[in-house]
N, C-alpha and C positions, 0 to 999 in steps of 0.2 A: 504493500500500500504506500509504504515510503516514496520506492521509487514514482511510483504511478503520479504521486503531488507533484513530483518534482520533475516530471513528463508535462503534466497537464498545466504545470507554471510559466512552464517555457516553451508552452508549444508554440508552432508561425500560426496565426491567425487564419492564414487562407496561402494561396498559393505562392511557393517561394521556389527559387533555385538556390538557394544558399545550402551548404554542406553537401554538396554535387547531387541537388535535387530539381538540374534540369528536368529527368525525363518527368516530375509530377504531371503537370499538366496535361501529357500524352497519357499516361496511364490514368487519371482521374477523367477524363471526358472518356475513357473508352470503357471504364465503369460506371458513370451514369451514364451512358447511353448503349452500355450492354454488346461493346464494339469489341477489339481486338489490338492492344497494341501495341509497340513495336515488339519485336523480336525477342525473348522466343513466345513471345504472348500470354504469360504469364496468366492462364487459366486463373489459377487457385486465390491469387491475388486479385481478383478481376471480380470475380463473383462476390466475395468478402469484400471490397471496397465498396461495389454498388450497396449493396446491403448498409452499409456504415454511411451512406450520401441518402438514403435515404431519413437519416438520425433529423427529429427536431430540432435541431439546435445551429447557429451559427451561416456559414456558408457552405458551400458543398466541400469546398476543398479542405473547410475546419473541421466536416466530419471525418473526412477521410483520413485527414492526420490524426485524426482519435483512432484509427485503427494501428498504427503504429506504435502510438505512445501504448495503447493495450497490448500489445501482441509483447513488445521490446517488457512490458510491467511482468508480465504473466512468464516471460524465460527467465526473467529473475526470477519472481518465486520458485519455478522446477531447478532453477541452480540450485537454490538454498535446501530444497529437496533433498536433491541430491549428493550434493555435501554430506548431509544428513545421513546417508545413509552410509556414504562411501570411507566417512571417517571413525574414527573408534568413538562408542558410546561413551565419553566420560563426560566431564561437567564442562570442557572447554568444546562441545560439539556441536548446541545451536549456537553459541555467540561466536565463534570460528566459522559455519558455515552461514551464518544470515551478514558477518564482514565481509566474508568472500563473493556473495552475493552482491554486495550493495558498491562495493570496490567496482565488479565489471557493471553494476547501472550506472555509477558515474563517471564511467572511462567515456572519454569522451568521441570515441569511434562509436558507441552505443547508444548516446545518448542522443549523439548530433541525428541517425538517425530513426532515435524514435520521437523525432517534433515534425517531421516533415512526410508527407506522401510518398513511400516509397516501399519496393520490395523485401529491404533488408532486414527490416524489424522483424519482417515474417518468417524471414527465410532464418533467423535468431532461433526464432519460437520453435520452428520445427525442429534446431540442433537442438535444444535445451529437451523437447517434448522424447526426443530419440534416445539421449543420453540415458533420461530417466527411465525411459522405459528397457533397458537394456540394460541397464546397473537391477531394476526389480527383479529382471525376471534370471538374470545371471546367480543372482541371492537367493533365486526358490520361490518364488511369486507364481503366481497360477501362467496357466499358457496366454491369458486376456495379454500378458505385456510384452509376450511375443508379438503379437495377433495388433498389438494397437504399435510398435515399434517399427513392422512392416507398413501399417495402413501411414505412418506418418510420414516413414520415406517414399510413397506414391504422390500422397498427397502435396509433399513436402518439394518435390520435383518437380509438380505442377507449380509451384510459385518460384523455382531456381534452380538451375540443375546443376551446379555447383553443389548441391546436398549430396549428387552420386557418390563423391570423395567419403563421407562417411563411410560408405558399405562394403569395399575391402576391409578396413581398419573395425567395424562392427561385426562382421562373419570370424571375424580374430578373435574378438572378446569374448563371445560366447560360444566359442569352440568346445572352450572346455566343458562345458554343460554339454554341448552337442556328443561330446565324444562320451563321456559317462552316460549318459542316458539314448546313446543312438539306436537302439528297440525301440524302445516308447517312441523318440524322435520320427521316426521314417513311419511311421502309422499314418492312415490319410487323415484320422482327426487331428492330426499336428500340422502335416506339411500342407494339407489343403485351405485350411481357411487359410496358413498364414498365406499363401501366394494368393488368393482369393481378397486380403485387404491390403493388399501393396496391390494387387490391378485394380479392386474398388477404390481408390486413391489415386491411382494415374486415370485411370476412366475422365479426370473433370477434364482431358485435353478434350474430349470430344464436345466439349464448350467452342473450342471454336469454328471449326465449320460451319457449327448450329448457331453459332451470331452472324457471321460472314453473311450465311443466307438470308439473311434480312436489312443487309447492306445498311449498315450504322455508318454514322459520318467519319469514325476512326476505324478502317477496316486493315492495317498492314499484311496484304501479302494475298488478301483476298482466298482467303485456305479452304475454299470449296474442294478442290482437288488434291490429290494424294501429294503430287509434285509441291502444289502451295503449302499444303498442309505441313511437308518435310522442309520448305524454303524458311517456315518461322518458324520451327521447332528446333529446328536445328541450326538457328539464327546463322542463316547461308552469307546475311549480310555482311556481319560482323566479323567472321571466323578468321580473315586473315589477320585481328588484333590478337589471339590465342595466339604464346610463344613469340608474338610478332616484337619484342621490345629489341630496338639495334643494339650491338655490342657494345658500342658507344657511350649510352647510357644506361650500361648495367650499373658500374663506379657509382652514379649521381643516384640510382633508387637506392643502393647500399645504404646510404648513406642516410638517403631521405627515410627510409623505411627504421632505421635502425634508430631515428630522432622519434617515428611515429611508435612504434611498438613501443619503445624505453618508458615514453609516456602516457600512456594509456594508462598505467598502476602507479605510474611514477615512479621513477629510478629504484626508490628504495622497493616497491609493490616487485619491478621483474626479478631484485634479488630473491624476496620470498617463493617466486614463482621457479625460477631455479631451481630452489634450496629444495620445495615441494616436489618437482620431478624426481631430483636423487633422490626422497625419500620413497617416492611411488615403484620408484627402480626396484628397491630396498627389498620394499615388502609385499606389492604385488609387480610384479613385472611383466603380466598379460595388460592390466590395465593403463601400465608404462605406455606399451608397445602401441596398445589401439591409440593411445592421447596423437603420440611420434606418427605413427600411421597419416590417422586424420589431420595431425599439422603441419605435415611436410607434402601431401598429396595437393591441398587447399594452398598452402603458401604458395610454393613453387608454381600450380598456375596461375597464382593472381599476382605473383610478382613480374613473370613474364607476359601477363597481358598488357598488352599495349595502350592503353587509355590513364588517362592524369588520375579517375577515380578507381581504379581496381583494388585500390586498400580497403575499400567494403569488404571484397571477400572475406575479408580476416576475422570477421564478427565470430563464426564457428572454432577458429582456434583461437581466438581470445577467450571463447567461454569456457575451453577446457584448460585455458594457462587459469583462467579464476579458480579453478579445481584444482591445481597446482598451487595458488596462491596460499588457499586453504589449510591447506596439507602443510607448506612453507611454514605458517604462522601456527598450526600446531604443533610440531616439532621444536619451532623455538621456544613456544613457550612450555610444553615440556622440560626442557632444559633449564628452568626456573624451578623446578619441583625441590631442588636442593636448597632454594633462597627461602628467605622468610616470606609468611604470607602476604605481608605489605606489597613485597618485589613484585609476586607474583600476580597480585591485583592490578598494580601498575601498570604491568606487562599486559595484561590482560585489558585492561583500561584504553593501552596506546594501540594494541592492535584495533580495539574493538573503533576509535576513532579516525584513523586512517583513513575510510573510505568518505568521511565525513571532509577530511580535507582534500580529496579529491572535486569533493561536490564543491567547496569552494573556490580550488583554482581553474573547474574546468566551466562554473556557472555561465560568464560569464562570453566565452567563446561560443558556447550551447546556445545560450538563447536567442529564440527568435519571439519571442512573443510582441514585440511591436514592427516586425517587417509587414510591411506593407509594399514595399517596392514595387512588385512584378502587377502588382494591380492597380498604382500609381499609374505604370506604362501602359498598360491596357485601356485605363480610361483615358490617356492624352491619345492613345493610336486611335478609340473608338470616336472620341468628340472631332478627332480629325480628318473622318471620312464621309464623305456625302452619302448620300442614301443612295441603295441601291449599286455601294460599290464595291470593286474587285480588289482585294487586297493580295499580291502577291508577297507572299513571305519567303524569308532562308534564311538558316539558322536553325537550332533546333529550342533556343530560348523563345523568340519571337514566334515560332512558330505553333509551339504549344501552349503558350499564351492565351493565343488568338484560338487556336481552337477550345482550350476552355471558358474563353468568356463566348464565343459563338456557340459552341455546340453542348458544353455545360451547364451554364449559366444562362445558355439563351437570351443573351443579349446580342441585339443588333442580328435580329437573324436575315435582315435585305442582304447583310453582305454575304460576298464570295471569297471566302480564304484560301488560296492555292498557294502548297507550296511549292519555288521553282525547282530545288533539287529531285522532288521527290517526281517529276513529271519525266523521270528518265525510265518508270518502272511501267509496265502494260496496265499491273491492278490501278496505279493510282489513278491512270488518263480514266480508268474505267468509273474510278470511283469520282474525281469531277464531275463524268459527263451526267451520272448518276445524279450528284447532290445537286447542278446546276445546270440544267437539261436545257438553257437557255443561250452557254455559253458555247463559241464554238473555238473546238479541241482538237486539231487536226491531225492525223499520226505520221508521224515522222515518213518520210523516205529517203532510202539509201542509209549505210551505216557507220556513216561517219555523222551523224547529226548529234549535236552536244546538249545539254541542258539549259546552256544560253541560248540557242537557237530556238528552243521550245517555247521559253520564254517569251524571246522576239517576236516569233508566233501567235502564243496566246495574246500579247497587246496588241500586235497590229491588227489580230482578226478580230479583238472583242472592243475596238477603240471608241466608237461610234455607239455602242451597245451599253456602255458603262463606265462611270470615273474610275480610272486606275490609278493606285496607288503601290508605293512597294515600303520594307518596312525598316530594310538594307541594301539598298541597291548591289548589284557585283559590279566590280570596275567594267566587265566589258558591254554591258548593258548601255552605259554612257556612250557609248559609241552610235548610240543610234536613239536612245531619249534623252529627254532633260529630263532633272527630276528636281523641285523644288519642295522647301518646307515655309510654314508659316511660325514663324518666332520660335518655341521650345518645341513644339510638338514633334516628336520622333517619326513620323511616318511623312513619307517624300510623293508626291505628287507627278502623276508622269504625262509628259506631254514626249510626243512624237517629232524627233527631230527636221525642221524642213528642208536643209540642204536634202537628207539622208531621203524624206518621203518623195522629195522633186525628183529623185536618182531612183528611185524603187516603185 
């Protein structure tokens, strides 16, 4: 509940990009409006965000950020769980595992994103929901936390599939149980339901063809067909960023990553985390090995993926370095058992407040709760467009901007928001012609025609037909309009160059 205040104190109001929470906007309109989007389409998140914009309360985008701050509230609890279980019963075991707990809600890779719309809280929720259920059932807990440990890596894969990294390193941990008990195990009451709730849990991808076919205003990739279906599932777009980081700057991540991890716990927090693995080595060294597993499979691709935020991935091995942490700070203060009680109340005092001073050096980097920005921009682009007109956008800031306040928020629904980049792809010309059956959308010939050329296109066919505006022009665009602005307002006004129309 602690963290959850202090989620809900700081959360962003409504739509932001701040803590690399570009993509909100694109995933919040494609959940109120029951769309698809981007890559790999994010089912599981998709359905739970609509649900949560549905919430009385605030704006669409503030309810959806309430699904994060809940999701990121509720893996802390199962840490603290889990701690719970994983450490030895004596009297330093809840207040050991509700620090260790409260340490990774204030780390500020965690925190940042559970105030904003985005997948990662979630994709938290499912490591936190997996761990626990595979520490229950490795202890002797009935076959339900088999049976719910499967259904949450199905489910859990529909919101990121980044969670696959768990399930080498989790067929590890509970080996040992599988091997002593492999009779009983290979029974179909065993192996059946469990593979029956890891595919009842991957089943939600069939959410997206079934929104596709109703052609929502955010439809990426248009996944009616097997080939589309594979194109955002297996985000075809993006792939060449996996492994894609140049040699160049490995050095500069090294570096960068080793300031970001150091501080998440705080210098002193990764010594405990340490100290806590050697001791897990110690004493159990299966559950050594799954931690190593899962944090080296997880790291290693998010260090070499190629994009400025891929430190999100790290949310799953920072929850198990918290379980580490835990472990750290019970062993040392073990080591007090020999000091007077005072020492060891101290001890017990300065762990138990640690996480406390987390929450106040990372408060204030966290908070969003008066960002307003991105809806600042949105009301100077909307008050600076005529009725009835064509906003070509690029960027992926601006762009899902506009598609939230258009197709979320339902404001200004006269205009037409096309973006120019994305007119390179067959679904999206489809889905223009779709949302704006007025405009005309010509398709390319021959193949060498670029994005700018499309562009050039969509203006000079729709000129006569609607005020065009753009919301960043590309330098080569200039080449053949002018684009002016009136005093602050961010969006540029296109008029058709005349030498250029007198030649063409």
């Amino acid at each position: 509940m602690l963290a959850l205040a202090v989620y809900l104190a700081t959360l962003a109001p409504g739509l932001t990009f701040k803590h690399h929470g570009t993509d909100s906007g694109d995933l919040i309109t494609a959940a109120r409006t029951l769309g698809v989007p981007h890559p790999t389409g994010y089912p599981t998140y998709t359905l739970l965000a609509w649900l949560f914009s549905k919430l009385p309360v605030g704006i669409i985008a503030y309810r959806v950020n309430l699904l994060s701050a809940l999701c990121a509230a509720c893996a802390v609890g199962l840490l603290c769980r889990t701690a719970q279980h994983l450490l030895p019963d004596d009297r330093y075991n809840l207040p050991v595992s509700a620090a260790a707990a409260l340490t990774f809600a204030f780390s500020l890779l965690l925190w940042s994103q559970a105030v904003i719309s985005e997948v990662y809280a979630l994709l938290t929720f499912f490591a936190a929901l997996l761990l626990w259920s595979l520490v229950r059932w490795r202890e002797g807990s009935g076959d339900w936390a088999l049976w719910l440990a499967a259904f949450a890596v199905g489910l859990g894969l529909g919101n990121h599939l980044t969670l696959a990294f768990a399930v080498p390193a989790s067929l590890f941990l509970i080996w040992g149980r599988i091997r002593a008990e492999w009779k009983r195990f290979l029974r179909p009451q065993i192996i059946l339901p469990t593979l029956g709730f890891f595919l009842l849990g991957l089943a939600v991808y069939a959410y997206l063809p079934l929104a596709a076919s109703r052609h929502p205003p955010v439809n990426w990739g248009n996944p009616q067909t097997w080939d589309q279906f594979m194109w955002v599932v297996t985000a075809e777009q993006y792939q060449g960023f996996a492994f894609g980081l140049e040699p160049e700057h490995i050095p500069g991540r090294v570096t960068d990553w080793a300031q970001l991890i150091g501080t998440q716990f705080g210098w002193w927090g990764m010594a405990f985390a340490l100290l806590g693995g050697w001791s897990w080595w110690q004493r159990d060294r299966r559950f050594a090995i799954f931690c190593l597993v899962w944090l080296l499979l997880a790291g290693v691709y998010a260090f070499f993926y190629n994009t400025f935020d891929s430190q999100v991935y790290l949310l799953p091995p920072l929850l198990l370095l918290a379980i580490w942490w835990g472990e750290g700070a019970r062993y040392l203060l073990n080591l007090t058992q020999r000091l007077r009680t005072g020492w060891q109340n101290l001890a017990l005092t300065i762990i138990i407040a640690l996480p406390f001073l987390s929450l106040a050096l990372n408060w204030q980097d966290a908070d969003l709760s008066d960002d307003l920005s991105v809806h600042t921009y949105i009301h100077q682009v909307l008050e600076g467009v005529e009725a009835e007109g064509l906003v070509i956008v690029r960027g992926d800031g601006p762009t899902f901007a506009l598609w939230y306040a258009v197709y979320a928020e339902e404001q200004r629904p006269d205009l037409a928001v096309v973006s120019g980049p994305l007119l390179a792809y067959i679904w999206y010309r489809d889905l223009v012609r779709h949302l704006y059956p007025d405009l005309r959308l010509n398709e390319p010939h021959g193949t060498d025609v670029t994005t700018d050329d499309l562009v050039r296109d969509l203006i000079t066919s729709n000129f006569i037909r609607r005020p065009i505006y753009a919301t960043d022009p590309a330098a080569p665009w200039e080449e053949w309009f002018d684009f002016s602005q009136e005093g602050e307002n961010p969006v540029h006004r296109v008029q058709i160059k005349t030498v250029w129309q007198s030649g063409n």
